[in-house]
C-alpha positions in Angstrom: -43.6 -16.4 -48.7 -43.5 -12.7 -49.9 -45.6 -10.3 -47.6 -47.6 -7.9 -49.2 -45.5 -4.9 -48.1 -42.3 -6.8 -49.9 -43.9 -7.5 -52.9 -43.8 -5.4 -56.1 -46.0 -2.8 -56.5 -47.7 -4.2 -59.6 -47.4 -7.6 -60.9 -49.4 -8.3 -64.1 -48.8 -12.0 -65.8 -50.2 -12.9 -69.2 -53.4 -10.5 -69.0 -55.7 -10.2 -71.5 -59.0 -8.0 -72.2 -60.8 -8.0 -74.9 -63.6 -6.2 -77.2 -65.5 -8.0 -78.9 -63.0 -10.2 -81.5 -60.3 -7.6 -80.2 -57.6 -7.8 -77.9 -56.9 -4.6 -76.1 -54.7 -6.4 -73.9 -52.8 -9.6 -75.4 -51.3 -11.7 -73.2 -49.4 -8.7 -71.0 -46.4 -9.7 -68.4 -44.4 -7.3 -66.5 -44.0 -6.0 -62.9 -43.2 -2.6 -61.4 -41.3 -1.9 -58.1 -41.9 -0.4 -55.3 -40.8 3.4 -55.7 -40.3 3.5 -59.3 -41.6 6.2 -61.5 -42.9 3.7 -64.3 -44.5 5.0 -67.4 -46.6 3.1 -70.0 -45.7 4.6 -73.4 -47.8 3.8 -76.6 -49.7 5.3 -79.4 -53.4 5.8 -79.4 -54.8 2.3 -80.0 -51.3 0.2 -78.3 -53.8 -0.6 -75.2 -52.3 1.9 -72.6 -55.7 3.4 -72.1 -57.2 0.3 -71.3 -54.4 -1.0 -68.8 -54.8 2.1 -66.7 -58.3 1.3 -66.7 -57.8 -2.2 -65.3 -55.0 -0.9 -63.1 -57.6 1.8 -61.5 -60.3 -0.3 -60.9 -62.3 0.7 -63.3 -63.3 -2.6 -65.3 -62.9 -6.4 -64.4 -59.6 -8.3 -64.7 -61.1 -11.0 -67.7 -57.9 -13.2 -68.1 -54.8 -13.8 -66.4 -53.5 -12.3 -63.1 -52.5 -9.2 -61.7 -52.0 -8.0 -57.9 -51.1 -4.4 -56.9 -49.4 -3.8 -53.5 -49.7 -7.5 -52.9 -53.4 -7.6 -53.4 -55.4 -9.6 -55.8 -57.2 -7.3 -58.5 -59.6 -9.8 -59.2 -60.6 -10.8 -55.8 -59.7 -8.0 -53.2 -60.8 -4.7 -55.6 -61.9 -2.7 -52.5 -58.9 -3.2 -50.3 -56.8 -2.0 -53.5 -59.0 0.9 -53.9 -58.4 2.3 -50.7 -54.2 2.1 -51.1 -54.8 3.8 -55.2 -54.8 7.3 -56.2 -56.2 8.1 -59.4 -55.2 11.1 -61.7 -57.6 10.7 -65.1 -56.7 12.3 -68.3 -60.3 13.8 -68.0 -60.6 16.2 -65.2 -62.4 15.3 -62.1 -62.2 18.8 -60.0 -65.8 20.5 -59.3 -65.0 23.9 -60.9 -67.8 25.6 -58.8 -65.7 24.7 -55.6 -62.7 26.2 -54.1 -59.1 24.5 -54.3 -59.6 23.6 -50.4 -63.6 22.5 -51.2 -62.4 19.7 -53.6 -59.7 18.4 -51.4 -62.0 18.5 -48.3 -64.8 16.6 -50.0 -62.3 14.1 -51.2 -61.2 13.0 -47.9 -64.7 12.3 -46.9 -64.7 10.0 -49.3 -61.6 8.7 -47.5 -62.9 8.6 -44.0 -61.0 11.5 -43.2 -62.1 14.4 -41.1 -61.9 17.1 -38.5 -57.8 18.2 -37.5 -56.4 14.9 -38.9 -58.0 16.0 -42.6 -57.6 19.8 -42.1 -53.6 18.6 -41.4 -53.4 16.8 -43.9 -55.1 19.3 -46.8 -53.0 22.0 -45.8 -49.4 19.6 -46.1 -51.1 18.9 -49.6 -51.5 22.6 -50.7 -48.2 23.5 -49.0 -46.1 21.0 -51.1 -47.5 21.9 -54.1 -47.4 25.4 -53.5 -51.1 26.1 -53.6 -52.0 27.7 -49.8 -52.4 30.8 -51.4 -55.0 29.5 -53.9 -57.1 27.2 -51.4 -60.0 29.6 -51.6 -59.8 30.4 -55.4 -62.4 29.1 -56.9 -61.0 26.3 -59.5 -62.8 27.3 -62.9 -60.6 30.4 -62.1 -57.1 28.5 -62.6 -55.3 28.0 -65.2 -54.6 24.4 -67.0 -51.1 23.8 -64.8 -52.5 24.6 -61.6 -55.5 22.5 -61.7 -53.1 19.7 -62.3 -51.6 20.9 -58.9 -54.9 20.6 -57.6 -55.4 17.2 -59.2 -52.7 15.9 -57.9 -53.3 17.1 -54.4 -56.5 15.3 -54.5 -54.9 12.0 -55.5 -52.6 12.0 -53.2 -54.7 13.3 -50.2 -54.6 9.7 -48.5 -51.5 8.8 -48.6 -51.5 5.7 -51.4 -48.6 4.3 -51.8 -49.6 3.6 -55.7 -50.4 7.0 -58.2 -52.0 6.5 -61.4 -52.0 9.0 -64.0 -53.2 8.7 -67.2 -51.7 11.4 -69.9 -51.0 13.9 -66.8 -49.5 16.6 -69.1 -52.8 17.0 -71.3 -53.0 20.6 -71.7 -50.3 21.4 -70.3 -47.5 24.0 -71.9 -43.9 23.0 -71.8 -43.5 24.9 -68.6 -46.5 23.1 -66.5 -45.4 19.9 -68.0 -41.8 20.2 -66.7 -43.4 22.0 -62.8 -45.6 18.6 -63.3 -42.4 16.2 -63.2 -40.5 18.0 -60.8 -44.0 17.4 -58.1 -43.9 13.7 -59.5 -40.0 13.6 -58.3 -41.1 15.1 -54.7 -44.1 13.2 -54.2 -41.8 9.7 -54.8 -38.9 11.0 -52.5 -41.5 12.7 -49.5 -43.8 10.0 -49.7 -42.0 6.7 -50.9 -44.6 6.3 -53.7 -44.9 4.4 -56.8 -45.9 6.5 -59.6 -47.3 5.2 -62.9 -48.5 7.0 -65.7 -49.4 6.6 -69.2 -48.5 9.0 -72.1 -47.9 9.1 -76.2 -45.3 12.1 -75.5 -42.1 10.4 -76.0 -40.1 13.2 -74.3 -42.3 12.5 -70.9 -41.2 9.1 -70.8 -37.5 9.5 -71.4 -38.0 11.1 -67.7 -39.1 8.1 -66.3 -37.4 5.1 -64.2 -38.1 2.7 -66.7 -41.0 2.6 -70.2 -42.8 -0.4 -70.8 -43.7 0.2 -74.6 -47.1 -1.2 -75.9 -48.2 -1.8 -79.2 -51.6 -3.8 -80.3 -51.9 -4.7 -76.6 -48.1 -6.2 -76.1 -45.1 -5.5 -74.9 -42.7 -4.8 -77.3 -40.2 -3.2 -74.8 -39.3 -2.7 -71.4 -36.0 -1.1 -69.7 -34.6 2.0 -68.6 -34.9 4.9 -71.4 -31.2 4.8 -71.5 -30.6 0.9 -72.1 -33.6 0.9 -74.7 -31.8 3.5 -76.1 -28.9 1.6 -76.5 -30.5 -1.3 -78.7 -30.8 0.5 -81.9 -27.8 -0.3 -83.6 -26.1 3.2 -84.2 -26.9 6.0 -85.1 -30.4 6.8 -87.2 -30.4 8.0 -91.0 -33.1 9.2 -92.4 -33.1 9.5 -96.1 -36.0 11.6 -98.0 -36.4 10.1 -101.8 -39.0 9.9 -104.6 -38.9 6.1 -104.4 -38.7 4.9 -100.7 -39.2 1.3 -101.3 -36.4 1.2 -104.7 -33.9 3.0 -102.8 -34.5 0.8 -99.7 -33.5 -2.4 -101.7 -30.4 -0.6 -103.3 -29.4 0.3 -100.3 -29.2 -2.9 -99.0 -28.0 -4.7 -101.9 -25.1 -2.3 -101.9 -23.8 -2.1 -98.5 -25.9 -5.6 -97.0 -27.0 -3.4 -94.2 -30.9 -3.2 -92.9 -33.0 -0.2 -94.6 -36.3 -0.4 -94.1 -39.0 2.2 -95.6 -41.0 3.9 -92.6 -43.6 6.5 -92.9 -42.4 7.3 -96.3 -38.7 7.7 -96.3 -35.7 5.0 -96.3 -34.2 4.4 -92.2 -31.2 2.6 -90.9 -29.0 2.5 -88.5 -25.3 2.3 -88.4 -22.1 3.1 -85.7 -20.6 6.6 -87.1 -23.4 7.4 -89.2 -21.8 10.5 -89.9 -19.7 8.4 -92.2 -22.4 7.1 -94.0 -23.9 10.3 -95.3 -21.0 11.0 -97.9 -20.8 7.3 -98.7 -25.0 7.0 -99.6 -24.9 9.9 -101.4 -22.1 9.5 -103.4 -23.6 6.0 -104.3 -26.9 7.4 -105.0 -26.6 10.2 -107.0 -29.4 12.3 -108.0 -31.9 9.8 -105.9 -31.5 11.7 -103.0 -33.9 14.6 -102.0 -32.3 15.1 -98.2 -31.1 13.1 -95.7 -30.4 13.4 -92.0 -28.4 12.2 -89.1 -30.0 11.9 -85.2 -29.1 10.0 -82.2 -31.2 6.9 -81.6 -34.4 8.4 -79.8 -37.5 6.3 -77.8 -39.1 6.4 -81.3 -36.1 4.7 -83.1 -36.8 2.0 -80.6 -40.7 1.9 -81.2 -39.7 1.2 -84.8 -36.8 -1.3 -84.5 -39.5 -2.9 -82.4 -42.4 -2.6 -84.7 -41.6 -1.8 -87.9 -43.4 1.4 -88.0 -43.4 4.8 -86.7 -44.7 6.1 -83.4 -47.1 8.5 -84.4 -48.4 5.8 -87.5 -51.5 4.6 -85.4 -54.0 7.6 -84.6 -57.1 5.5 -84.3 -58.1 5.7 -80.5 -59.2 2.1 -80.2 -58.5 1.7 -76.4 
C-alpha cells in the first residue's frame, strides 16, 4: 500500500463539476508529482479557474475522486488545508498593514507564534529579499513586490503543496521573470510542489510539465518540449481573402492537412521553409502574406482543438 508521503502530490481521476446543464470540469484524469512545477494552461472559459478552486478547497468535490498529498479531498478537507498554500489571482494582503503585519497575522492563523513564528517570518522575508521592506506599509509597494509578499505568506507554513492561480497578473516582464526564478528556489529550498494556473503561454513553457484544458478536458499533457514535438513540422501561416477556398486547394494540391484558424489558412510540414516558394508559386495572386514559425504551445492548443488559443474570451469558469 502507498503511504501518504509516497504518493503523488495530486491525483485527480474522472472529476467532474458542474453549473447548472454545464460542465466546468468533464470527466478530468491526471496526477502531479511530488516536486514538480506543474502548470494548468487554458483559455478563459477551459475550466482552469474552477480546478484551482476545487484544488484549494474552496468548493466541494461533486463527482469523481481526487486526493492531494495522500489525502482524500472529499473526506479529509481540513487535514489538506493545513499542508496547502494558496496564492489567488485576486490579492489577499491587508494594504493598511506592514509586509511583517501580514505575515505575522497569517501564522496565527497557522498556530504559529512567539520565536518559532518570528524565525520563521524573517527566513521568509530574507529569501525573498524583503527584510528591508518588513515595515513598509504594503499599499506603498509596487505590483512585483506584493507578489513577494504574497508568496511569503503562502509559504509561511511550510506546505509542501503551492497553488497559484494567474501569479503573474500585473506583473511587467521583469516581475514576472524575478516571480519564476522565487518559484525555482522555493521547489529546490523547500522540496515543494508548485502548481499554478495561467492563459500566458510563455509562463507555461517554463514549467516541468502543462496539462492543457479546454471545455473542462484534457486535451494535453507532457513536458513543454515533447508537446512541442507533436505538431508535425514546422507552422505556416498563410494570410488570404478566401481562408476556407484556399484551405481546400491547398489540400487538393499537395494532400496535406490545412485547416482555416482564426481567419487565415495553417499547416504544418518538416522544412517548411520549402514550402513557402512551392505555395506561392502554386497560388499566385491568392496570397496576401504568409509566414514561417517554429511549432509553439499554441500550435499544440490548435492541433488539439481545432482553434486558436486566444479564440475563447468568455470567462465561464
Amino acid at each position: 500500500m502507498i503511504s501518504r508521503a509516497e504518493s503523488a502530490a495530486i491525483q485527480i481521476h474522472d472529476v467532474v463539476h458542474r453549473y447548472g446543464e454545464r460542465r466546468a470540469l468533464d470527466g478530468l484524469s491526471l496526477q502531479v508529482e511530488r516536486g514538480e512545477i506543474f502548470v494548468f494552461l487554458g483559455p478563459n472559459g477551459g475550466g482552469k479557474t474552477t480546478l484551482f478552486r476545487l484544488l484549494s478547497t474552496l468548493i466541494p468535490l461533486q463527482a469523481g475522486e481526487c486526493s492531494i498529498l495522500g489525502f482524500s479531498l472529499g473526506r479529509e478537507t481540513a487535514a489538506i488545508r493545513q499542508r496547502i498554500g494558496v496564492v489567488f489571482q485576486a490579492p489577499s494582503l491587508d494594504k493598511k498593514l506592514t509586509v511583517a503585519e501580514n505575515l505575522m497575522h497569517q501564522g496565527h492563523l497557522y498556530g504559529l507564534s512567539g520565536r518559532g513564528l518570528a524565525a520563521r517570518q524573517n527566513e521568509m522575508l530574507a529569501r525573498l529579499g524583503l527584510t528591508d521592506r518588513r515595515k513598509d506599509v504594503v499599499e506603498s509597494l509596487s505590483g512585483g513586490l506584493r507578489r513577494r509578499v504574497e508568496l511569503a505568506k503562502g509559504m509561511l507554513h511550510r506546505p509542501r503543496l503551492l497553488l497559484l492561480d494567474e501569479p503573474s497578473t500585473g506583473l511587467d516582464p521583469g516581475a514576472r521573470s524575478d516571480l519564476w526564478d522565487y518559484l525555482e528556489q522555493v521547489r529546490r529550498e523547500e522540496q515543494t510542489t508548485i502548481v499554478l494556473t495561467t492563459h500566458l503561454l510563455e509562463e507555461a513553457d517554463k514549467a516541468d510539465r502543462i496539462a492543457i484544458l479546454n471545455h473542462g478536458k484534457l486535451v494535453a499533457l507532457d513536458t513543454p518540449e515533447a508537446l512541442r514535438s507533436t505538431v508535425g513540422g514546422d507552422s505556416i501561416t498563410i494570410q488570404t481573402a478566401d481562408p476556407e477556398n484556399l484551405a481546400a486547394a491547398v489540400r487538393t494540391q499537395f494532400a496535406c492537412p490545412a485547416n482555416v484558424v482564426g481567419g487565415a489558412v495553417r499547416l504544418e510540414q518538416p522544412n517548411g521553409h520549402e514550402w513557402i516558394a512551392r505555395l506561392v508559386e502554386a497560388f499566385p495572386g491568392r496570397i496576401d502574406a504568409i509566414t514561417l514559425g517554429k511549432p509553439t504551445l499554441e500550435d499544440v492548443f490548435i492541433d488539439r482543438t481545432g482553434h486558436r488559443f486566444w479564440q475563447e474570451t468568455a470567462e465561464a469558469t
